[in-house]
C-alpha positions as CSV (number, residue, x, y, z in Angstrom):
1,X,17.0,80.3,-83.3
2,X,16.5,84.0,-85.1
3,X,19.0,86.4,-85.6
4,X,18.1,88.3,-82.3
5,X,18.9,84.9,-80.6
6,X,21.9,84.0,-82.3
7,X,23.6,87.6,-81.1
8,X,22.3,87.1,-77.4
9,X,24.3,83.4,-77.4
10,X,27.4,85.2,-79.2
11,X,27.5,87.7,-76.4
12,X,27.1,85.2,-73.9
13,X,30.1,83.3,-75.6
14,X,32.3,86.4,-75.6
15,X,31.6,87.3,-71.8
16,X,31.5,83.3,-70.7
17,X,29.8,83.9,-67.4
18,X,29.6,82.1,-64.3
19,X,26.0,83.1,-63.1
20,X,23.6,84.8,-65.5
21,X,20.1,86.3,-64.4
22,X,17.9,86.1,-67.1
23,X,14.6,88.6,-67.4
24,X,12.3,87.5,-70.0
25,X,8.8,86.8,-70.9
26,X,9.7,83.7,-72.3
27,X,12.4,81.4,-72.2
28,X,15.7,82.2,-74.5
29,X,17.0,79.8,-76.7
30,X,20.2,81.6,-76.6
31,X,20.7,80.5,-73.2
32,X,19.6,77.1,-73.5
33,X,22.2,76.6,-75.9
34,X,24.8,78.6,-73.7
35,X,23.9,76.3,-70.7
36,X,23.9,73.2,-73.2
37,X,28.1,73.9,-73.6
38,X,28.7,75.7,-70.4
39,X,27.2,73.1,-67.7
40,X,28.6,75.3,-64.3
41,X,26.6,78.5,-65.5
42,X,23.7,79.1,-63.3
43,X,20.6,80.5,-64.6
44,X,18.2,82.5,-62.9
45,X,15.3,83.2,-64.8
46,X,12.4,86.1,-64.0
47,X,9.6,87.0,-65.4
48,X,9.6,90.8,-66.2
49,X,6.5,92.2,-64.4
50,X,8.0,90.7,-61.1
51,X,11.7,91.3,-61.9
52,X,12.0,94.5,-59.4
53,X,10.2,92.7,-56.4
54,X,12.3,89.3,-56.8
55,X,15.9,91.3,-57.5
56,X,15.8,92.6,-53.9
57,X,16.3,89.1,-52.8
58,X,19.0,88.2,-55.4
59,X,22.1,89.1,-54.9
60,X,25.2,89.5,-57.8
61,X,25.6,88.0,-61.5
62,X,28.6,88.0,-63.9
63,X,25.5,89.0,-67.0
64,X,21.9,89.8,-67.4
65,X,20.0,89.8,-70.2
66,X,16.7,91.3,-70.4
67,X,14.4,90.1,-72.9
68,X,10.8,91.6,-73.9
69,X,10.9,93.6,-70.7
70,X,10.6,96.7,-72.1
71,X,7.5,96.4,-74.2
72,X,5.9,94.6,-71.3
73,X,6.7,97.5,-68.0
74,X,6.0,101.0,-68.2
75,X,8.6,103.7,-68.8
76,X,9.7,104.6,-65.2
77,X,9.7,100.6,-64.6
78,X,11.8,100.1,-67.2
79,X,14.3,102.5,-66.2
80,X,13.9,101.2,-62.6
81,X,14.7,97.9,-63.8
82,X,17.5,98.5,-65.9
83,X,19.6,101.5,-63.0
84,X,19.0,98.0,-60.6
85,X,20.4,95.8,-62.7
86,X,23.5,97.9,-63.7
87,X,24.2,99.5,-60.1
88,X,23.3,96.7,-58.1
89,X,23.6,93.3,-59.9
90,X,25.9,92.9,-62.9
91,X,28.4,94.9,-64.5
92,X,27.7,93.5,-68.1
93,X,24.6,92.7,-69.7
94,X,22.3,92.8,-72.7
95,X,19.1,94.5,-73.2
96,X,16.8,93.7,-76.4
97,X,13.4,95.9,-77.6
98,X,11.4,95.6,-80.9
99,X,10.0,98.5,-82.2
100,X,8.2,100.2,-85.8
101,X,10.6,102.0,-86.5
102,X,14.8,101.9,-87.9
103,X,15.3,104.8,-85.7
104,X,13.3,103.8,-82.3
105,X,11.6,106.9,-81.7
106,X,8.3,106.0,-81.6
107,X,6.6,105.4,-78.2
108,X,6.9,106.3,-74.7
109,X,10.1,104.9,-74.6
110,X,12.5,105.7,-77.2
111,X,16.5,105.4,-77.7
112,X,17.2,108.7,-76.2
113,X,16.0,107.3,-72.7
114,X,17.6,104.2,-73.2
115,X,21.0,105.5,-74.2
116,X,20.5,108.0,-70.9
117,X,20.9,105.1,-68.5
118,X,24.6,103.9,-69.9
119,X,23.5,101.9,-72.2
120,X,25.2,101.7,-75.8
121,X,23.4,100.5,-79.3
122,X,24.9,96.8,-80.3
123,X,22.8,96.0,-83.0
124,X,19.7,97.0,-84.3
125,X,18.4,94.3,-87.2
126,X,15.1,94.3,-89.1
127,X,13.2,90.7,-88.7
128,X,10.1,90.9,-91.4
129,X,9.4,94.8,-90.6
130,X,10.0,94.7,-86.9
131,X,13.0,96.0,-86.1
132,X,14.6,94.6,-83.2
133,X,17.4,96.5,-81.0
134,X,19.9,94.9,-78.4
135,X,21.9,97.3,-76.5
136,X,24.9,96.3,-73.8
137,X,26.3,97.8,-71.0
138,X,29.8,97.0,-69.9
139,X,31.2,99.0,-66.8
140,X,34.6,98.6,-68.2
141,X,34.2,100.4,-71.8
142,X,31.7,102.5,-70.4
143,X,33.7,105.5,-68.8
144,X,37.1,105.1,-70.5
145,X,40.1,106.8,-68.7
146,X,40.9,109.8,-70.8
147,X,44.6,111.5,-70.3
148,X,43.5,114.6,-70.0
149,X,42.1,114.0,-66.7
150,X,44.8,113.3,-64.6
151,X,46.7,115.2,-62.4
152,X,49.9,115.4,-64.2
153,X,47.4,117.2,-67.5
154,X,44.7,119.1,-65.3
155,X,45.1,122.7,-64.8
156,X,48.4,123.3,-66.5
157,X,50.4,122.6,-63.5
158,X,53.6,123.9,-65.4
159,X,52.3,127.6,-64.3
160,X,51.4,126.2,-61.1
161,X,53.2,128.5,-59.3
162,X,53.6,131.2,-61.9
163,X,50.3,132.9,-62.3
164,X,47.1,133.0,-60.1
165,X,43.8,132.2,-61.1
């Protein structure tokens, strides 16, 4: 198991889900050791150039990871694939590219984009000059509640009813 694999099974550990949908072009031996300790997880693997058809019949998943499905779909797929997965069938989940270069700006499909659709950097680790990227998007760290917005700190409601504005 590489490095890559070793993080996917540590996330997996961390989030210990029930049901996890799996979107790769080949199988992941991070989750074959997952479901080798956690035997009431069920796996639903996809291959990535069908995942969009076959998640309208699927309905919701405690994780997701998607595996090589970036380098395999287009841009507009990719981001297709990953708004489904995060609006409509996980709130958690994993998302690894390889790319040429430390900063992934190369290609079609860069970091920028990537970090546009929610999704935050994990871990980016170089495997024998291919660099390899795993972000994660968790609804609950995503949006943190900040104290300004609230109504007892929006709008100075101490001059409330002093001045108008």
């Amino acid at each position: 198991m590489n490095l890559v694999q070793e993080i996917l099974y540590e996330l997996l550990e961390a989030t210990e889900p029930r049901s996890l949908l799996c979107v790769a072009d080949s199988p992941l031996s991070s989750v074959h050791q997952y479901k080798a300790h956690v035997d009431e997880c069920d796996v639903v693997s996809i291959p990535p150039e069908s995942a969009l058809e076959a998640l309208t019949q699927m309905g919701r998943f405690d994780y997701a990871l998607l595996c090589g499905a970036l380098e395999m779909l287009d841009p507009q797929a990719n981001s297709a694939l990953i708004a489904r997965v995060r609006d409509l069938h996980c709130h958690r989940f994993a998302v690894t590219c390889r790319h040429q270069d430390a900063h992934h700006r190369e290609d079609a499909w860069s970091e920028p984009q990537i970090l546009s659709l929610a999704l935050g950097l994990h871990r980016r680790i170089d495997l024998d000059g291919v660099w390899h990227s795993i972000y994660t998007y968790d609804i609950d760290s995503y949006n943190p509640k900040r104290e300004w917005n609230s109504p007892e700190g929006w709008a100075n409601p101490g001059n409330f009813r002093r001045y108008r504005w």
